[in-house]
Every structure is written in structure tokens, then in C-alpha cells.
C-alpha positions as CSV (number, residue, x, y, z in Angstrom):
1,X,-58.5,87.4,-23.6
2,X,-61.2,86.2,-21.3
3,X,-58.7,82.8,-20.8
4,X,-56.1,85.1,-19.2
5,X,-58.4,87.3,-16.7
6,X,-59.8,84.1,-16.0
7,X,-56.7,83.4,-13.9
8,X,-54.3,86.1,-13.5
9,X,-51.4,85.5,-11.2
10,X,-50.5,81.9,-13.8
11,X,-50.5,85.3,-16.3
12,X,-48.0,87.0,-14.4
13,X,-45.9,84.2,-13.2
14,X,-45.0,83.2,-16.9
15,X,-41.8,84.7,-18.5
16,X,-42.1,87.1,-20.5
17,X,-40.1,84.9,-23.6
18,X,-42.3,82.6,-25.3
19,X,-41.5,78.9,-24.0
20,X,-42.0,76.3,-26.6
21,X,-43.9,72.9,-26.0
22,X,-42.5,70.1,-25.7
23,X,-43.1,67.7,-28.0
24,X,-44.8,64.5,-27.0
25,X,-43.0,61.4,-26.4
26,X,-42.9,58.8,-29.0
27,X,-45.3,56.0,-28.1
28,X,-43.5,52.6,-26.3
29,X,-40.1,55.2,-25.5
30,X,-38.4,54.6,-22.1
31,X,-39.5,57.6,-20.0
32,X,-37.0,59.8,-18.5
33,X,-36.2,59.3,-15.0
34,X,-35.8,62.6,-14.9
35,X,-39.7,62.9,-15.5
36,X,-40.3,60.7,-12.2
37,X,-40.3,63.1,-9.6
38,X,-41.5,63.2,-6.3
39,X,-43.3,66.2,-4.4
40,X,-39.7,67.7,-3.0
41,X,-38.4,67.1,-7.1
42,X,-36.2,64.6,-7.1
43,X,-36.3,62.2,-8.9
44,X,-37.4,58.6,-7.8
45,X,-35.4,55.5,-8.6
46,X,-36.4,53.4,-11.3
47,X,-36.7,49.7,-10.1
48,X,-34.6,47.3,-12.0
49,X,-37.2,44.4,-13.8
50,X,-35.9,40.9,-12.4
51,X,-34.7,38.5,-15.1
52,X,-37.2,35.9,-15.4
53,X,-37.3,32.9,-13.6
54,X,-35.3,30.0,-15.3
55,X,-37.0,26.8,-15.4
56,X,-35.4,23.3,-15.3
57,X,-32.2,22.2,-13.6
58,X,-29.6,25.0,-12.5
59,X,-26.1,24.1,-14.2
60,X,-23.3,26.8,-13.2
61,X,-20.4,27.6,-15.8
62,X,-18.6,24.9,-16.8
63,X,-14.7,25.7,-15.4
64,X,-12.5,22.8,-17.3
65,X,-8.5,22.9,-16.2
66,X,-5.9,24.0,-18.8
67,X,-4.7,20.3,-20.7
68,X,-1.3,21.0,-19.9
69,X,-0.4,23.7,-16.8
70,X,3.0,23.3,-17.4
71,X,3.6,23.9,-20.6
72,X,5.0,27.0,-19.5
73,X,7.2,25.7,-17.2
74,X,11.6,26.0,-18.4
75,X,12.3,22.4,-18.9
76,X,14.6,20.5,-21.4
77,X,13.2,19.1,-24.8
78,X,12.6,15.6,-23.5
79,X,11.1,16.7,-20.5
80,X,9.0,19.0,-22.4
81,X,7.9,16.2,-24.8
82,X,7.2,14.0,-21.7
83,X,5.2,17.2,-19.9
84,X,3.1,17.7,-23.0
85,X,1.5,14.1,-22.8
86,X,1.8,12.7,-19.6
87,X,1.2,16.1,-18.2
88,X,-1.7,14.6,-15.7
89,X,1.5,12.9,-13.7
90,X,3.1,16.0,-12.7
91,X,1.2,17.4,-10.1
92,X,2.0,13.1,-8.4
93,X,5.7,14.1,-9.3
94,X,5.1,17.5,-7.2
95,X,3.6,16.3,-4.3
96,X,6.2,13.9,-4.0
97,X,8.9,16.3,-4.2
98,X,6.8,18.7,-1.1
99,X,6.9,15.3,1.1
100,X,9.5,14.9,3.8
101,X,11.1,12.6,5.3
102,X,12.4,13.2,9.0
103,X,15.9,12.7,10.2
104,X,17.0,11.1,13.4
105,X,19.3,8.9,14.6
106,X,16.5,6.0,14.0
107,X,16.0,6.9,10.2
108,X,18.0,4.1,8.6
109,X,15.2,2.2,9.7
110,X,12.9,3.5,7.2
111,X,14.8,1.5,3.8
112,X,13.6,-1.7,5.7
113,X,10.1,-1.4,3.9
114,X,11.8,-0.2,0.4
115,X,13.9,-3.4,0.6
116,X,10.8,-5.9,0.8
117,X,9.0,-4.4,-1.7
118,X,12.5,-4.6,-3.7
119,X,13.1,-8.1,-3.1
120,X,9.2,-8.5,-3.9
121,X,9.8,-7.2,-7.5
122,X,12.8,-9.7,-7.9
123,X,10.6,-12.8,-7.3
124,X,7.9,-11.8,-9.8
125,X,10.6,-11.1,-12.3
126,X,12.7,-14.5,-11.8
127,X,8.9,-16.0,-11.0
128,X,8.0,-14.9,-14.8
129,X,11.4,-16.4,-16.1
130,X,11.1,-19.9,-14.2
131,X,7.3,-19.6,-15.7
132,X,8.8,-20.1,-18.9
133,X,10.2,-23.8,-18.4
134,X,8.0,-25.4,-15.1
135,X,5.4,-27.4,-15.4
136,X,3.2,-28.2,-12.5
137,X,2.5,-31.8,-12.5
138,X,3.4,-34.9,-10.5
139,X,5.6,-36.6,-13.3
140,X,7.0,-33.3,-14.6
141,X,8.1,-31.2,-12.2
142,X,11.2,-32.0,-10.5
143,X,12.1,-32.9,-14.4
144,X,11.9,-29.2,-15.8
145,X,13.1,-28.4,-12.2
146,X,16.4,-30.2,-12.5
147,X,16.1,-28.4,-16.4
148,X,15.8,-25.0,-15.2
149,X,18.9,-26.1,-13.0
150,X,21.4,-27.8,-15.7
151,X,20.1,-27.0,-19.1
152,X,18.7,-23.5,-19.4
153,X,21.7,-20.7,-19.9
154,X,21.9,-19.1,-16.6
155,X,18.7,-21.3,-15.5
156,X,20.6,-21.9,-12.0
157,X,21.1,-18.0,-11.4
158,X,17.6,-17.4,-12.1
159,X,16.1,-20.4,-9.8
160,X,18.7,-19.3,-6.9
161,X,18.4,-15.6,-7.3
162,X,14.3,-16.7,-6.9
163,X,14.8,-18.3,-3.4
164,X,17.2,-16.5,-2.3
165,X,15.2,-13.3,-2.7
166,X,12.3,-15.1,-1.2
167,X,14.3,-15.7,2.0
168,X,15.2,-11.9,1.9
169,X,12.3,-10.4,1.3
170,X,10.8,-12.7,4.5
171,X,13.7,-11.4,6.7
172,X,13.0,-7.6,5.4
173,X,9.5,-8.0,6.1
174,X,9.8,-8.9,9.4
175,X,12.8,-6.6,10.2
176,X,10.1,-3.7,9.1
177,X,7.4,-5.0,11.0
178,X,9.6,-5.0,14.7
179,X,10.9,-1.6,13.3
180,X,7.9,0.2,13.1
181,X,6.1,-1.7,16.4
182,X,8.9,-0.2,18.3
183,X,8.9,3.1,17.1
184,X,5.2,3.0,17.4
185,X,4.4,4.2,14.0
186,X,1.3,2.5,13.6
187,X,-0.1,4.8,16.0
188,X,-3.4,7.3,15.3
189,X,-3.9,8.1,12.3
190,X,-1.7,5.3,10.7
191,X,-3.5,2.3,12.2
192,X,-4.4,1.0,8.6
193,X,-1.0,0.9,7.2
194,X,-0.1,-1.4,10.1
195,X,-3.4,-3.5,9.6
196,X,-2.7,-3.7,5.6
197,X,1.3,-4.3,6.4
198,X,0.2,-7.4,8.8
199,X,-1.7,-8.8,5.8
200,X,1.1,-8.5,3.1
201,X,3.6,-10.1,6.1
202,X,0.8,-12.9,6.0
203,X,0.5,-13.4,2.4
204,X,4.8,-13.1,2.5
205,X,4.4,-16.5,4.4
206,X,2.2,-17.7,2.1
207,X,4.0,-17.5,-0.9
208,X,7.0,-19.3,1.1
209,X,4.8,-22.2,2.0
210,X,2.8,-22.6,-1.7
211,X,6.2,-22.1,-3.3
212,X,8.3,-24.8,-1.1
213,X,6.5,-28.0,-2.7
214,X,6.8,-26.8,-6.5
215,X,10.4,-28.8,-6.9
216,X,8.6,-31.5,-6.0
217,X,11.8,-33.2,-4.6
218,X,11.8,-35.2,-1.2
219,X,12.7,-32.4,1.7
220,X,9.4,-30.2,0.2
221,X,7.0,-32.9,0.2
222,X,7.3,-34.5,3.1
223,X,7.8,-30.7,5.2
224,X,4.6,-30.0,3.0
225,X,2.7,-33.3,4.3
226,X,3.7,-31.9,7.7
227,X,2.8,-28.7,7.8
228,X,-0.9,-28.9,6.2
229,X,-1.2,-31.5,8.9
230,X,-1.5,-29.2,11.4
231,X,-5.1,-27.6,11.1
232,X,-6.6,-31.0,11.8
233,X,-6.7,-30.5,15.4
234,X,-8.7,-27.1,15.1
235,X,-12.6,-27.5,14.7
236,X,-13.2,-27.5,11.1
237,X,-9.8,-28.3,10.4
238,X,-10.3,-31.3,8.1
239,X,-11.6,-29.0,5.4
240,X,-9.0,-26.6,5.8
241,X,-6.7,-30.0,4.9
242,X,-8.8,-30.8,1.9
243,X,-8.9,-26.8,0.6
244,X,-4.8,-27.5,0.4
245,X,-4.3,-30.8,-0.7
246,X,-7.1,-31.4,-2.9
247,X,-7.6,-34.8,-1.5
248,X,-6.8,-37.0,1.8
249,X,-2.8,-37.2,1.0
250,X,-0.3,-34.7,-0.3
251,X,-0.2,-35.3,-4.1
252,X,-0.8,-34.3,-7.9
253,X,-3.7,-32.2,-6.9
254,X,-1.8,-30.7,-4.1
255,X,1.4,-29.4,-6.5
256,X,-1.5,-27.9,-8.7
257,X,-3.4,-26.3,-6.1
258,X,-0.2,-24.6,-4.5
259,X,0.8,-23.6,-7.9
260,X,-2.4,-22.2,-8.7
261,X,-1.8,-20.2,-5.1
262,X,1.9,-19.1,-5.7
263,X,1.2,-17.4,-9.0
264,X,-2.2,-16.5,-9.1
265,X,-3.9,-16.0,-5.9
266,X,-1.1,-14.6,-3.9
267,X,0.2,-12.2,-6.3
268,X,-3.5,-10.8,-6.9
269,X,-4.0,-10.3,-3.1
270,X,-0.4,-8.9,-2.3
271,X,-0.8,-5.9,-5.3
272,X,-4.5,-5.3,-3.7
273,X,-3.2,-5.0,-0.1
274,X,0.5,-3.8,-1.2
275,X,-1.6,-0.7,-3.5
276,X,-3.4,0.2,-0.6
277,X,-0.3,0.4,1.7
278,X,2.0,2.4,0.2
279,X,-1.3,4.9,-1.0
280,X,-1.5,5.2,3.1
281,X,2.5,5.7,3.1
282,X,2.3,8.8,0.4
283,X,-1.0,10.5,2.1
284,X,0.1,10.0,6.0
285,X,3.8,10.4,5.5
286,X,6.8,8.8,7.6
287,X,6.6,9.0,11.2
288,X,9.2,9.7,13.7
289,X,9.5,7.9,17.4
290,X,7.0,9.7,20.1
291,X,8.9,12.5,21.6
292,X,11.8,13.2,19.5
293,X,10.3,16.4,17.9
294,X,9.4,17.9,21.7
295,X,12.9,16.9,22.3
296,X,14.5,18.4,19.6
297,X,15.7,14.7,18.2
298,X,14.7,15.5,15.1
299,X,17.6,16.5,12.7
300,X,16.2,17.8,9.9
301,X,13.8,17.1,6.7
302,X,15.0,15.6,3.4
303,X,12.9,15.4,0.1
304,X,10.9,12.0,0.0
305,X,11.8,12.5,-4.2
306,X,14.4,12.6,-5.2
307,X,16.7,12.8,-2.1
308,X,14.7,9.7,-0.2
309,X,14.2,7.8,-3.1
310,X,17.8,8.2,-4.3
311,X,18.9,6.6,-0.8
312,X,16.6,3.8,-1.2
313,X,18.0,3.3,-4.5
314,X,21.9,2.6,-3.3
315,X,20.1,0.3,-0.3
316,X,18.3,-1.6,-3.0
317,X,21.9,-1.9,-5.1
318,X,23.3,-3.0,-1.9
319,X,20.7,-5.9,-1.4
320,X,20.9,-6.7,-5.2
321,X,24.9,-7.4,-4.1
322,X,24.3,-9.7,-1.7
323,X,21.1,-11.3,-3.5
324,X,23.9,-12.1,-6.2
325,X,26.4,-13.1,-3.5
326,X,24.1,-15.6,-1.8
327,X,23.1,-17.1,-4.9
328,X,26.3,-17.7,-6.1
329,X,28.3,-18.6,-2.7
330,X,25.4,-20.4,-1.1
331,X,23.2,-22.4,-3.9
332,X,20.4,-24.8,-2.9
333,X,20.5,-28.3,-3.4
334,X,18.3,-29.7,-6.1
335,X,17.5,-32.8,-3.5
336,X,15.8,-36.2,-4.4
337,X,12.6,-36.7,-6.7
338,X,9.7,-36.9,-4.1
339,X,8.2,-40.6,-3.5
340,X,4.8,-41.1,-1.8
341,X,5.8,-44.4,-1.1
342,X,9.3,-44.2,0.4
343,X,9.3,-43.0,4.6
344,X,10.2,-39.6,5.8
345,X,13.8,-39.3,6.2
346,X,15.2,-37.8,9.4
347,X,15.3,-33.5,10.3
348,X,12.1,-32.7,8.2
349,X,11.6,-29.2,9.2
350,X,9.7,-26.3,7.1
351,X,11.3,-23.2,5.9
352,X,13.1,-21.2,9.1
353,X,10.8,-19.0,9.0
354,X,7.9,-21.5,10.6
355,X,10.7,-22.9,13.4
356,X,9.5,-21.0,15.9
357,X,5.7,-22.2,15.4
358,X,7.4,-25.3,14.4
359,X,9.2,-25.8,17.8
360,X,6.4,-25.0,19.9
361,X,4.2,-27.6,18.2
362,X,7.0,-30.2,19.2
363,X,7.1,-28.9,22.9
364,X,3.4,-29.6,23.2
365,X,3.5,-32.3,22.5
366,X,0.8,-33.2,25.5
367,X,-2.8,-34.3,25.0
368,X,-4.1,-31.4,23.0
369,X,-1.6,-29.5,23.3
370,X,-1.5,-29.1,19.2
371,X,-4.9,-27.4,19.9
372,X,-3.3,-25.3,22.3
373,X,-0.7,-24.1,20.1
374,X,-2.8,-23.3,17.7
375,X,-5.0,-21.2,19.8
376,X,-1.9,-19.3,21.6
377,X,-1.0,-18.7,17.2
378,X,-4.4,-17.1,16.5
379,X,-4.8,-14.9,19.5
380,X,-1.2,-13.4,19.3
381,X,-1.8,-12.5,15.6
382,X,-5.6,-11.2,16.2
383,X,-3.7,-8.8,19.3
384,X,-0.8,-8.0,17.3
385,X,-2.9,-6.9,14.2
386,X,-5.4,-4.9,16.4
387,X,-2.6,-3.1,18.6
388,X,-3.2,0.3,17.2
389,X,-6.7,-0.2,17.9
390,X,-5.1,-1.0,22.1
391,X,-2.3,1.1,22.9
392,X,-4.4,4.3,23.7
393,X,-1.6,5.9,25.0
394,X,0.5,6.0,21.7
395,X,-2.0,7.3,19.7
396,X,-2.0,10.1,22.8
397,X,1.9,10.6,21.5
398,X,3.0,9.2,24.8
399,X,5.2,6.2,26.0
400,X,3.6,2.5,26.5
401,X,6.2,0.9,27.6
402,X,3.6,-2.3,28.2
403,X,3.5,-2.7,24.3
404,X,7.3,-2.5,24.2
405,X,7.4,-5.4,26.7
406,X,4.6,-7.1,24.9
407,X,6.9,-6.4,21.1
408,X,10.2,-7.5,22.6
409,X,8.5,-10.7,24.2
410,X,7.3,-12.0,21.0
411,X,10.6,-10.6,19.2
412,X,12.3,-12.8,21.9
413,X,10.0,-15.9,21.4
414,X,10.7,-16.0,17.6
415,X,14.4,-15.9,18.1
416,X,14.9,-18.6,21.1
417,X,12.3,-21.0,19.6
418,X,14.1,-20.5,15.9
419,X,17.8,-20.5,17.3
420,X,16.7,-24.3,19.3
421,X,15.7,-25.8,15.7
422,X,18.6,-24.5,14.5
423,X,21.0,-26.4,17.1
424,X,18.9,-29.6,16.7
425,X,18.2,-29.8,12.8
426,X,20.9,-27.3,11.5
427,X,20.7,-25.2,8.8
């Protein structure tokens, strides 16, 4: 009783029901947020307890793609069989399916390049095949040559289908080069595919020159003894002689070298640079001559696969035809086994595609004019490779018709100087 008077209105204030304690918490329970309350009664957030700090390197969720993404996909049983394990090809297959192709008046063009590689693929197929009987040496090779020719079943087809589709693939090659310097395709952003298209051109030549001494019969050696002649009159140009003939004279060390060259060396460099081209081809796409999309030149888009690809197809059937036609209408001679010792009979000229070079050298015929020539050679090709790098105004998508004048000069060079050997040494 003295506890109550001691303070009366807590007395009155309480209810007149009995409220029961609470009990006490257990010991370590979570308190109530409830119980945290502030002077107005509200209750005051609890702060959430940051997740300790991890130690070592931070390595996020490891997100791996589905093995096959279109396994879902409506396809027939064999295309499902191929899907299922060569499924990491599709997405090349669908990206070539979203590239286009544009279509203009200029477009037939544009099979020019699928034709040299075609024509390519031809000589490393009857190359492989003529592999199987040649033998590169001094005493042996006209032998197995004139083999190949009259013994081996269908040895002739194979040895003329091989240089005839080395002339073809030179004439496509250089047919795509004019092609796209006039349409100015080698313009910004494409000025690689032109650079790596100069090299395989280059390397083109080169298999023409390595290849023409490996019959080993009279016209090759003696255009061969010419032709690596030539450098001698450059500074340095006595070792360039040596590096092809493997000695002072054209010889048994020579056949080997070029042979070494023609299927070794050459192919190796031409699938490097030819890889690397048509990569640039598939990621920059086909381009069309400046101004024809402002002025509405452009037709239309086709599907680089199949529809493109299908077209190329029938061009490279059409050039098998006449592959098989010149082989068979127009063979080459076998010619005379070469001798070292005998003179150099009259109209020794190199393959047609060196008689414009080959002319010039014969028109300066002046004191140092060699020299000359060569020095007129090496800056034309050093200005032709780097014109993308020059013609500003193309890679601005206008008209330089001072390149165009500059293309159909050298395009008229090539064809004067080769039609005047032509009328002087004949076919």
C-alpha cells in the first residue's frame, strides 16, 4: 500500500483489468522491430548487416552457350544429323545468308574474282595429279614430261587442263583487278582487300614464271635464261640471279629451285594472302560504283548464299566448258629437250603475260635503259598498290576521274605493248 500512494496518478492511469507481464525474451533471439521505437513511436528501420567482404580474385557467374542452338530448329533428318555436330558452322552459314549482294547494271563484274579463285582450285588439283609422275631433275624431266603426255590414261588432259587454267586464271585475275580499280572498290574502308588482291596477282605471276621451265624443253629454258637475266642491271641484282638459278647459268639447280617455288612456296603464300582476302570480302561486303545508290542505280539486293553463290556456280560451269574446250581444241606442244649447249633459236619470248614488260625492255634498248625499265616497273606497282592510300577523294564517295585516267593509261599500255609482240613473234 505505501508503493501505491507513493505515486498516485501511475495508480489511476492503469486499467482497471489486470495486464499480464510479458515474458522475457529468450537470450540471442532477434528482437522485434516492433520493439525499436523512436520518441513519436514508430518504429525505426533495422539496418541490413553487409555480406562480408570476399577476398581473392572476383570471378562472375560462368554463362556457357547452349552446345547446339538449333536443335530446335524444323530441319530434315540429315540436316538435323549435320546441325547436331557441326552445329558451331551455322551461325557462318547465317551470316552468309543476311549478306547482300547489290544489283546494277555493273554486277556481272563481280564473278570475275569467283572465276580466279575457280581456276586457282583447278591447278592445285591437276598440280597434285601431274605430282604423281614428274620428277624434277635435269635428265628426268622432259622424260616423265613427254610420260605424262603419251603414256599416262588421260595424262594429256590433265597436263593441258593444268596450263590452260593457268593462262585463265592470269587473264581472270587481271580482268578483276581493272574491274574493281574502275569501280573504285578499293576505296575506305576496303583498302586491304586491294593491297592483299595486288599480292595474290603477284604471286599469280609467279607461279606462271616457276612453272614455265618445269618441261624442261627448249622454248622454257632459254625464255627462263632470259627473263632471270633481267635483275642484273638493278643494284643488288646479281644475287637476286643467284637466289633463282642457284648458280651463274640456268641449270639443274635452277629446275629444282623453281620447282621447290611452284609447289611449295607459292601455294603456302597464296592460301596466307588468299585467307585473308576473301575474310576482308565476307566482313566488308561487295561494293557498288560511287553514286549509284544516291542515284537510285541500284536495282535491288540478292542473297550472297545461296542466290550469289548459285550464280557463281553456273559462271564457274561455264569456264570449266571452255577450260575443257581449250584443252582439247588448242593443246600445247611438248617442244624439244632443252640443250645448254645448243644457241637460242629465233622468237624467244616469255609467257604473254610478261610481253608488255617484255616489249618495253626491247624498246630501251639505250645505255641503261634496262635500268630504266626496271625503275618505271617498280614505281608503277609501289603507286598502283598504294592507290587507296592516294585517291582521297574516293574514299570521300566522290569521282576521281585522275585515277580513271591514271587506270585506263596503264590498262592501255598493257594492251598496245602485248598486241606489238604479238604482231612480231605471234602467238
Amino acid at each position: 500500500m505505501a508503493e501505491e500512494h507513493k505515486n498516485p496518478q501511475a495508480a489511476a492511469s492503469k486499467p482497471s483489468a489486470a495486464v499480464k507481464p510479458k515474458p522475457p525474451a529468450a537470450k540471442g533471439a532477434p528482437k522485434s522491430p516492433a520493439a525499436k521505437t523512436g520518441a513519436s513511436g514508430k518504429a525505426k528501420p533495422v539496418p541490413a548487416k553487409s555480406a562480408p567482404p570476399q577476398k581473392g580474385v572476383y570471378k562472375p557467374a560462368e554463362v556457357r552457350a547452349e552446345l547446339n542452338p538449333f536443335k530446335d530448329s524444323k530441319t530434315s533428318v540429315v540436316g538435323n544429323w549435320f546441325q547436331e555436330r557441326f552445329s558451331l558452322l551455322n551461325p557462318i552459314f547465317e551470316y552468309l545468308g543476311k549478306k547482300e549482294v547489290p544489283q546494277h547494271r555493273l554486277s556481272y563484274w563481280y564473278y570475275f574474282g569467283g572465276l580466279t579463285l575457280f581456276f586457282f582450285s583447278i591447278q592445285v588439283i591437276t598440280g597434285l595429279l601431274l605430282l604423281i609422275y614428274y620428277r624434277p631433275t635435269e635428265a628426268e624431266a622432259f622424260a616423265r614430261f613427254v610420260y605424262i603426255q603419251t603414256e599416262i590414261p588421260y595424262g594429256w588432259l590433265i597436263r593441258q587442263v593444268h596450263a590452260w587454267s593457268a593462262n585463265l586464271m592470269v587473264l581472270m585475275a587481271f580482268i578483276h583487278m581493272f574491274s574493281t580499280f574502275f569501280m573504285k572498290s578499293y576505296r575506305k574502308p576496303r583498302e586491304l582487300m586491294w593491297v592483299t588482291g595486288f599480292v595474290l596477282l603477284v604471286l599469280t605471276l609467279g607461279f606462271g614464271f616457276t612453272g614455265y621451265l618445269l618441261p624442261w624443253n627448249e622454248l622454257a629454258y632459254f625464255a627462263t635464261q632470259i627473263g632471270t637475266e633481267v635483275p642484273k642491271v638493278a643494284p643488288g641484282g646479281d644475287f637476286i640471279v643467284k637466289l633463282l638459278r642457284g648458280s651463274e647459268e640456268v641449270g639443274a639447280e635452277t629446275l629444282t629451285r623453281m620447282f621447290a617455288m611452284h609447289v611449295v612456296l607459292l601455294p603456302g603464300l597464296v592460301l596466307l594472302f588468299l585467307t585473308a582476302h576473301l575474310m576482308l570480302v565476307q566482313i566488308l561486303g561487295t561494293s557498288s560504283p560511287i553514286g549509284y545508290k544516291e542515284a537510285g542505280l541500284i536495282k535491288g539486293y540478292e542473297k550472297f548464299f545461296p542466290d550469289f553463290i548459285a550464280k557463281d556456280g553456273i559462271a564457274w560451269l561455264l569456264g570449266f566448258g571452255l577450260l575443257i574446250y581449250l584443252a582439247v581444241v588448242f593443246p600445247w606442244e611438248i617442244g624439244v629437250k632443252a640443250d645448254p649447249l645448243s644457241a637460242a633459236p629465233d622468237g624467244i619470248k616469255p609467257e604473254w603475260y610478261f610481253w608488255a614488260q617484255f616489249q618495253l625492255l626491247k624498246d630501251f634498248k639505250f645505255e641503261g635503259g634496262e635500268l630504266l625499265a626496271i625503275i618505271i616497273f617498280t614505281i608503277g606497282a609501289i603507286v598502283w598498290i598504294l592507290v587507296p592510300f592516294i585517291d582521297r577523294k574516293a574514299s570521300r564517295e566522290e569521282r576521281s576521274p585522275l585515277f580513271t585516267m591514271f587506270g585506263i593509261l596503264v590498262l592501255a599500255f598493257m594492251i598496245v605493248f602485248t598486241f606489238r609482240v604479238y604482231l612480231e613473234y605471234g602467238w
